[in-house]
C-alpha positions as CSV (number, residue, x, y, z in Angstrom):
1,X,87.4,86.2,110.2
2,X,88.0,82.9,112.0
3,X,85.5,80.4,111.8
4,X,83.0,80.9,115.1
5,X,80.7,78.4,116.9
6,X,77.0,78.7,116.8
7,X,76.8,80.6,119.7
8,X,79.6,82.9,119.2
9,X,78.3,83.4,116.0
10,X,74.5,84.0,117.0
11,X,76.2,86.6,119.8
12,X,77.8,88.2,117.1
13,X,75.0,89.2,115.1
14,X,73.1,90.4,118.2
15,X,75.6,92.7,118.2
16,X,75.7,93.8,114.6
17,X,71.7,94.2,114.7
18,X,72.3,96.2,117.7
19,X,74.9,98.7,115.7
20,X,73.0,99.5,112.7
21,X,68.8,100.6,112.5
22,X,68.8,98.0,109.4
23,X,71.2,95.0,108.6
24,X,70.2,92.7,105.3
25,X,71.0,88.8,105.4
26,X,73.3,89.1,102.7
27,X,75.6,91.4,105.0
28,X,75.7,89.1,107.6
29,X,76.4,86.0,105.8
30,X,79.5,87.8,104.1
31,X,81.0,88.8,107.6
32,X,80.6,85.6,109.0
33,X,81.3,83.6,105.4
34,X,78.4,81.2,105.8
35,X,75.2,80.7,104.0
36,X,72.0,82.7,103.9
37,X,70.7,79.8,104.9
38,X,73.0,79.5,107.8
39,X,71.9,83.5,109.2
40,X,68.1,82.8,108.2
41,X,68.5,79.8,111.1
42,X,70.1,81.9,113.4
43,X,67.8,85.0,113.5
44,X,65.3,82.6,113.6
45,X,67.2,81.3,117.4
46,X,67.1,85.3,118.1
47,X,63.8,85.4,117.9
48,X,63.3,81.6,120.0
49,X,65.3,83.5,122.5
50,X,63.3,86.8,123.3
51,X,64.4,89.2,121.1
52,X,62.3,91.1,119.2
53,X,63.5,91.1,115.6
54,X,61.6,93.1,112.7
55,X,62.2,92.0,109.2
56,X,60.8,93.3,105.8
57,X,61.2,91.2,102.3
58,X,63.9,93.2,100.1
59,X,64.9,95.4,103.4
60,X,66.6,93.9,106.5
61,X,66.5,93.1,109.8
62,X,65.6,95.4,113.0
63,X,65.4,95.1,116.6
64,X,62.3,96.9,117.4
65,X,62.6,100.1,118.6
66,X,63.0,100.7,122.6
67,X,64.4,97.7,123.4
68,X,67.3,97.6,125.3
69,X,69.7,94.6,126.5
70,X,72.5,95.0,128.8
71,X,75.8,96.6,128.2
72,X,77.9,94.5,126.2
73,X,81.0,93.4,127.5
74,X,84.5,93.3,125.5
75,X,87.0,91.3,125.4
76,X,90.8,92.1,126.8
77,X,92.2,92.3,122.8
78,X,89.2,94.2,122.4
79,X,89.6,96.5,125.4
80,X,93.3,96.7,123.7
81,X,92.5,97.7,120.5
82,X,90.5,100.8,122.0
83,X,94.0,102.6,123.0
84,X,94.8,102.7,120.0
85,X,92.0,103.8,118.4
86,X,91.8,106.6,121.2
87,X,95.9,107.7,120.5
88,X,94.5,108.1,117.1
89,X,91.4,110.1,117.5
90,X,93.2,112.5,119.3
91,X,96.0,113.4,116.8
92,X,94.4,112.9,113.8
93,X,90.6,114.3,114.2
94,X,90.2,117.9,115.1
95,X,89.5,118.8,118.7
96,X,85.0,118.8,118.5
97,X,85.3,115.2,117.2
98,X,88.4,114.1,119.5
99,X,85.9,115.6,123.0
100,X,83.1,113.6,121.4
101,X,85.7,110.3,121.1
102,X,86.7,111.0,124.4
103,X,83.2,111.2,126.1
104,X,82.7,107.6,124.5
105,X,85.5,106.3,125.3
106,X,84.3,106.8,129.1
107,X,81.5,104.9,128.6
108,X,83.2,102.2,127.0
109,X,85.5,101.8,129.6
110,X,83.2,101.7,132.7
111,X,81.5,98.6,130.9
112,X,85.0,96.6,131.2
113,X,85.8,93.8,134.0
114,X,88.5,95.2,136.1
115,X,90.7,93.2,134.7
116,X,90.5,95.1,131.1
117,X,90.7,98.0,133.1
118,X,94.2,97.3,134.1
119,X,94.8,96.1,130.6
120,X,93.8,99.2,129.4
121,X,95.3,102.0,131.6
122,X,98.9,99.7,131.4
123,X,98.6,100.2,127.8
124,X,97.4,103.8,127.6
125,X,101.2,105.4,128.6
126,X,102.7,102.9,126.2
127,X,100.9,104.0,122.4
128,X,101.9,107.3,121.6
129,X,101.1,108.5,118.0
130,X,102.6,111.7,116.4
131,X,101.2,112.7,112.9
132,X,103.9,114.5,110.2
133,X,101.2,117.8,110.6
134,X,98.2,118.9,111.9
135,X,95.4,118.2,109.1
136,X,93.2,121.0,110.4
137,X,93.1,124.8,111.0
138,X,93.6,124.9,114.6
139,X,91.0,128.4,114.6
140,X,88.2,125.8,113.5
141,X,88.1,122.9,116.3
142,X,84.9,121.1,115.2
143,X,85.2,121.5,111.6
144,X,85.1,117.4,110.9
145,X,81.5,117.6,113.3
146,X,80.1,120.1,110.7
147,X,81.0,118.1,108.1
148,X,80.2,115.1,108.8
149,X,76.2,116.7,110.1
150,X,75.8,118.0,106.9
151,X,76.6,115.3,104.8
152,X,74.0,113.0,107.0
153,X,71.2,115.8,107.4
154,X,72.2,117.2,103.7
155,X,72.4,120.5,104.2
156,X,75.4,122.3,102.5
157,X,78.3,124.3,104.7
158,X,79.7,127.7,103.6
159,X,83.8,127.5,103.4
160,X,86.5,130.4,103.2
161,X,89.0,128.6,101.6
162,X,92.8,128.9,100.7
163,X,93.4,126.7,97.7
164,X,97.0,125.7,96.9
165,X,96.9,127.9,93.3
166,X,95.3,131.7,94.1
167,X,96.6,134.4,96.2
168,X,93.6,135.1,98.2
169,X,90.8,133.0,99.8
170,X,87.5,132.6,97.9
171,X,83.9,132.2,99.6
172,X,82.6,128.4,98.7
173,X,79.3,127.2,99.2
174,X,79.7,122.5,99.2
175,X,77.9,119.8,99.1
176,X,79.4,117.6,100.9
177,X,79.5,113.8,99.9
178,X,82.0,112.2,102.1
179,X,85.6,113.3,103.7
180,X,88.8,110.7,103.2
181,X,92.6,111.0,105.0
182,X,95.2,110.5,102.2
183,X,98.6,111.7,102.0
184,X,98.5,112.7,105.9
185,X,95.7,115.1,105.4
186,X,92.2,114.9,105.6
187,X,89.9,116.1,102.4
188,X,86.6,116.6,101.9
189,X,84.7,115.7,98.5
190,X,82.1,117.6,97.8
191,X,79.8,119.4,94.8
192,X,80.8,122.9,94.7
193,X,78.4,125.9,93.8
194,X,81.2,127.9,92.5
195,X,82.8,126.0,90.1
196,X,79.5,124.0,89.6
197,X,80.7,120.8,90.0
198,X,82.8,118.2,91.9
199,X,86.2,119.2,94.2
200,X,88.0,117.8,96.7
201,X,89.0,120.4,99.6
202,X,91.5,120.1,101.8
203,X,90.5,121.0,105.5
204,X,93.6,122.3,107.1
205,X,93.0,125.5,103.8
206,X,89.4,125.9,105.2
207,X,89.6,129.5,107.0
208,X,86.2,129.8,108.1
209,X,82.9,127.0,107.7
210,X,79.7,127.4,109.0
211,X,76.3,125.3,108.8
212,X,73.5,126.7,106.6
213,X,70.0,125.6,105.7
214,X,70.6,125.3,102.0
215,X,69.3,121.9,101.3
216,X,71.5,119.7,98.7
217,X,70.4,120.3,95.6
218,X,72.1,117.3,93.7
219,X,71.2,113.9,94.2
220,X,75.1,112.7,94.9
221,X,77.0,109.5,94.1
222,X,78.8,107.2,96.7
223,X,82.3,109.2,96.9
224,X,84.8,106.6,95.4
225,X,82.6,107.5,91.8
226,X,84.2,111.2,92.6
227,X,87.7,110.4,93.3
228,X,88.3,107.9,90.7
229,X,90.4,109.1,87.9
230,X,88.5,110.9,85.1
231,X,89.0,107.5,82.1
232,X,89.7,110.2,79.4
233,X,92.7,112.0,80.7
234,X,95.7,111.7,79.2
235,X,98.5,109.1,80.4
236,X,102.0,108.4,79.2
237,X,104.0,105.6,80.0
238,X,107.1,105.7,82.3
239,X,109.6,102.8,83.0
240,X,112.4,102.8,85.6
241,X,115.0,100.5,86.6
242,X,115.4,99.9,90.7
243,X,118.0,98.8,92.5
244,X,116.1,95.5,94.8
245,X,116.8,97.3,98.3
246,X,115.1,100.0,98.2
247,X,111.8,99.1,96.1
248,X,110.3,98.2,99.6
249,X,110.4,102.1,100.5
250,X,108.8,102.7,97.2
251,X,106.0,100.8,97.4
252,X,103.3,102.9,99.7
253,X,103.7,106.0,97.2
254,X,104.4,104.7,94.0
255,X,100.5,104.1,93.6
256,X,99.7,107.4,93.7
257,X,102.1,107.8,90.3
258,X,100.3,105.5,88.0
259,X,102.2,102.2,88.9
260,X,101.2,99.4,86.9
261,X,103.6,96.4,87.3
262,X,106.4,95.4,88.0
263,X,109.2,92.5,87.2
264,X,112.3,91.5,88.6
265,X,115.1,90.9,87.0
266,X,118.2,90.2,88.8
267,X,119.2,92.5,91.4
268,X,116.9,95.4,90.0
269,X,113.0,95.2,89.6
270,X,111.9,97.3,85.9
271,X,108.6,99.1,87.3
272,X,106.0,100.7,84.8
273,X,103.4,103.7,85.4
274,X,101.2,105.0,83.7
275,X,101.1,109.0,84.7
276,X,99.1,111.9,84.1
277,X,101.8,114.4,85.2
278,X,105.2,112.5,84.4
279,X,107.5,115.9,84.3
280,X,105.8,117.6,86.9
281,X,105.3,115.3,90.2
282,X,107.1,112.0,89.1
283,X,109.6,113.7,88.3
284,X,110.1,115.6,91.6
285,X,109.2,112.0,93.3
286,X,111.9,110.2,91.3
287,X,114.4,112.3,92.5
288,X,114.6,111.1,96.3
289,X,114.8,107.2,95.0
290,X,117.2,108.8,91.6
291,X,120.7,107.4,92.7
292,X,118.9,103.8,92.9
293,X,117.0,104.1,90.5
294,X,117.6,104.7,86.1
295,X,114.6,106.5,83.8
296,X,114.4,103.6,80.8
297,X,111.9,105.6,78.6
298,X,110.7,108.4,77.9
299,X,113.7,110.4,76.9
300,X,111.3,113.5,77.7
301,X,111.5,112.4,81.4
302,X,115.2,112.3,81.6
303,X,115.7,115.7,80.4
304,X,113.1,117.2,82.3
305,X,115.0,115.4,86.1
306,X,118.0,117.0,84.4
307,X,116.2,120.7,84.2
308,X,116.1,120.2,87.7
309,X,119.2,119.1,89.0
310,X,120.6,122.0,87.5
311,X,118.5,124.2,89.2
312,X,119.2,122.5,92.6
313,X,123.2,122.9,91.8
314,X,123.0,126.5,90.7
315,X,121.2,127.1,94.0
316,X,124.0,124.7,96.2
């Protein structure tokens, strides 16, 4: 964040107090990059100025509770920035939580100048977003609502639920810790009662999900402890040879095989993964980027790609 005057600055944090029931000193000395001593001065010009700040040693800083100041007033870049957010929400959120966005929106925008008015409706017709699939069942329009209520009131949610691997759907009772978009889909992370302990579900498989007044009954973890690969599991190495031009297209999924590192060497850049699954999916993945790139160990690899263009011919 660019460096910000006094006042902008002092502005600023009105504003963050204003979003959050608590905010420590430490968190707003790291968004703004200055000292603690730096935010301890400017609360303290909060307070000279009328506004009625709580703080607790150890806790954070509150504005007390019923006080209201006027509607804040946005920028045009931030006005801008609100299209797109809005193209987003509609296409990518199911249809409960894209009404909700919606309804905000409204009130966002009758808070702008005129001016950002304009800005936005000339925008609006010009940001068009189109995902690669829908990421939820379209029978369940406020599944991501139901979610997200019982991970804050933590109460656990009842699923029918198609997994990738059985024939039929099984009935899940989750805990839900916290929901993530990867890969274009959205998943949910949660403890499962079935299976007695942690899954990740993906919501355009949930058939059915309904709210229930089972209370958690584990004391959960922030989700990135879930989703981080298990340390124990198995990894082999995997080296390839890439032809320069088209490493660039490589790069966004190549993470999700193990890569490691990478050097260049001439025209071609010798990339190294470590996998957990090298002749099932980085095999498959190799193959679109195969006539530009060469398999330098293992040999197990090699044969494996081979398995399967075989297959592809005898099917051509």
């Amino acid at each position: 964040m660019d460096t910000l005057n006094r006042f902008d600055r002092t502005v600023a944090i009105l504003i963050q107090l204003q979003s959050r029931r608590i905010v420590k000193a430490q968190e707003i000395a790291d968004r703004f990059q200055v000292s603690l001593r730096t935010i301890y001065r400017d609360i303290r010009a909060l307070e000279a100025a009328g506004i009625p700040l709580i703080s607790e040693a150890g806790v954070g800083y509150s504005i007390m509770e019923g006080y209201r100041l006027p509607p804040v007033m946005f920028t045009r870049e931030e006005a801008g920035s609100f299209v797109a957010a809005e193209k987003l929400m509609q296409q990518f959120t199911d249809k409960t939580l894209g009404a909700h966005y919606a309804s905000a929106m409204y009130k966002i925008k009758s808070v702008l100048r005129g001016s950002e008015k304009d800005w936005v409706a000339a925008l609006e017709s010009s940001v068009d977003v189109r995902p690669v699939r829908n990421p939820f069942n379209e029978n369940i329009p406020d599944a991501l609502e139901i979610l997200f209520e019982s991970t804050a009131a933590r109460n656990a949610v009842r699923l029918l639920y198609q997994s990738f691997q059985a024939e039929t759907p099984t009935e899940r009772v989750i805990e839900p810790v916290g929901v993530f978009h990867e890969h274009n889909h959205w998943y949910v992370m949660a403890f499962c009662h079935l299976r007695n302990d942690y899954r990740q579900f993906r919501t355009d498989r949930i058939l059915q999900i309904s709210r229930t007044d089972i209370a958690f009954a584990q004391e959960h973890q922030p989700m990135h402890v879930y989703r981080e690969a298990p340390q124990d599991q198995e990894k082999q190495k995997v080296c390839l040879r890439v032809d320069r031009k088209v490493c660039l297209y490589m790069q966004e999924s190549r993470r999700y095989h193990g890569f490691v590192s990478e050097e260049v060497k001439g025209d071609f850049v010798e990339m190294t993964f470590m996998t957990t699954e090298p002749e099932t999916g980085f095999a498959r993945w190799y193959l679109m980027y195969g006539d530009y790139a060469e398999i330098l160990e293992p040999e197990s690899l090699k044969n494996t790609v081979k398995d399967l263009l075989a297959k592809i011919s005898g099917k051509l």
